[in-house]
C-alpha positions as CSV (number, residue, x, y, z in Angstrom):
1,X,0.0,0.0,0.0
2,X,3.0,2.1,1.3
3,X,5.0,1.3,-2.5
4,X,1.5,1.9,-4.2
5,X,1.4,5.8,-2.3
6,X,5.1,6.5,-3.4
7,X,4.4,5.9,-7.1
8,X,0.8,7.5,-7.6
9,X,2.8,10.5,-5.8
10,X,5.7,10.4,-8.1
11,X,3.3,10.6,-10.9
12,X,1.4,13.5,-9.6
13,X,4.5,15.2,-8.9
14,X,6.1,14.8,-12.0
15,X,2.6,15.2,-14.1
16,X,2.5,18.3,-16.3
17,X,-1.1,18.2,-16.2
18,X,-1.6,18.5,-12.3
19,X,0.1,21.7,-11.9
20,X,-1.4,24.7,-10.0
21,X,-0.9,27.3,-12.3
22,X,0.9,27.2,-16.0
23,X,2.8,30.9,-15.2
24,X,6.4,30.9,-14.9
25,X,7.6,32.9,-12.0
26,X,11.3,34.6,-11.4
27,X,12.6,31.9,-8.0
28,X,13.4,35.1,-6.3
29,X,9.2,36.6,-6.3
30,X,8.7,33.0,-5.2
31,X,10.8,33.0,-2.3
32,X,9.8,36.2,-1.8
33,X,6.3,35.2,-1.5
34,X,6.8,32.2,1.0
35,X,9.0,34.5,3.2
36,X,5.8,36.6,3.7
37,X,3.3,34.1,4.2
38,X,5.4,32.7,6.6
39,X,6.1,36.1,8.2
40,X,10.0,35.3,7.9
41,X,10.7,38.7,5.7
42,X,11.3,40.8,9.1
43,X,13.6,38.4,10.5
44,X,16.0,38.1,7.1
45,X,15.7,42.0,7.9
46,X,17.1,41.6,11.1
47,X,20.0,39.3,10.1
48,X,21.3,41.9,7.1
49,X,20.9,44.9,9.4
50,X,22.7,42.7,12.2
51,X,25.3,42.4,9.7
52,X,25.6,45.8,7.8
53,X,25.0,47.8,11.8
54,X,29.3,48.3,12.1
55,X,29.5,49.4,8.6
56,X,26.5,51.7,9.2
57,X,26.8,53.1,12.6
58,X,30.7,52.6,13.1
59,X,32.5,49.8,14.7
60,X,32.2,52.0,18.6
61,X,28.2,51.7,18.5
62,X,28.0,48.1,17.2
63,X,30.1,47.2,19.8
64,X,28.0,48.4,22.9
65,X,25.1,47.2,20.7
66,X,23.9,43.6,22.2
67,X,20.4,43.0,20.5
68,X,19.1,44.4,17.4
69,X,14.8,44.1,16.7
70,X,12.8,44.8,14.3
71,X,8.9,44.5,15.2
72,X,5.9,47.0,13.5
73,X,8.4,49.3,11.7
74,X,9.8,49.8,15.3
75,X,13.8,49.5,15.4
76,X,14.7,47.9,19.3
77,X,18.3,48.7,20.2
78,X,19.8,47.3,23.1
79,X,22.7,49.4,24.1
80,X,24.8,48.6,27.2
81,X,26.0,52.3,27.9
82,X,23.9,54.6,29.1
83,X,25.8,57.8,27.6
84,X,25.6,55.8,24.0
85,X,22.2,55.3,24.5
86,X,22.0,59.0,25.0
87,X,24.0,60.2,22.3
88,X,21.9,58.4,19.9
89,X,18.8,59.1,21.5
90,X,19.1,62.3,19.9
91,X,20.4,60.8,16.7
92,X,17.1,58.9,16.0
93,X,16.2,60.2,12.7
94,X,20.1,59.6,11.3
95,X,19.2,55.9,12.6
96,X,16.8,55.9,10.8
97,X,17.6,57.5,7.2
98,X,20.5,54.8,7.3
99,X,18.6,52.0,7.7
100,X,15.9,52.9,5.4
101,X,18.5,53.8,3.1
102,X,20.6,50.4,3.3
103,X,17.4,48.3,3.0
104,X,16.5,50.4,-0.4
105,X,12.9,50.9,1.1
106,X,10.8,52.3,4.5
107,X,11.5,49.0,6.7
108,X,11.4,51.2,10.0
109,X,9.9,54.4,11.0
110,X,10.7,54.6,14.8
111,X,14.0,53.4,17.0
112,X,13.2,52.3,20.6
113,X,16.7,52.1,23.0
114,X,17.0,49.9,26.3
C-alpha cells in the first residue's frame, strides 16, 4: 500500500497536467512570497541589518550594541551604555535615514533604546 502511495505520488509530482498554475515565476518573487506568508521577511531584515549595523553606525556603536529588533516598523536597540544610549537618542532620525537607506525601502519608521 505504502509502494503503491510513493508511485501515484511520483506521478502526480512529476505530471505536467496537475500543476497549479501554468505561469512561470522569477525563484526570487517566489521566495519572496513564501517568506511573507510565513512572516520570515522581518527576520531576514534583522539578520542583514545585524550584519551591515558596524558598517552603518561605526564599529564604537556596534560594539556596545547587544540586541538588534525589528517589530511593527519599530527599530529595538539594546545598548549597554547609558551615555551611548544618550548620544543616539538624539540621533534617531540619522538611525533611521540609514537603515531605510541600506534596506533600499521604508523597513522602520521609529527606534526604541533599552
Amino acid at each position: 500500500m505504502f509502494k503503491k502511495f510513493l508511485v501515484n505520488f511520483n506521478i502526480m509530482v512529476y505530471n505536467p497536467d496537475n500543476r497549479r498554475s501554468k505561469k512561470e515565476q522569477p525563484l526570487g518573487d517566489v521566495i519572496e512570497k513564501l517568506m511573507k506568508a510565513y512572516q520570515l521577511d522581518d527576520k531576514m531584515k534583522e539578520f542583514d541589518l545585524n550584519d551591515a549595523w558596524p558598517e552603518l553606525m561605526g564599529k564604537a556603536v556596534a560594539h556596545r550594541t547587544k540586541n538588534i529588533k525589528i517589530k511593527n516598523k519599530t527599530l529595538h536597540l539594546q545598548i549597554d551604555s547609558a551615555v551611548m544610549r544618550e548620544e543616539l537618542h538624539s540621533g534617531k532620525r540619522v538611525i533611521i535615514e540609514r537603515v531605510n537607506q541600506f534596506m533600499k525601502k521604508e523597513v522602520i519608521t521609529d527606534v526604541w533604546f533599552s
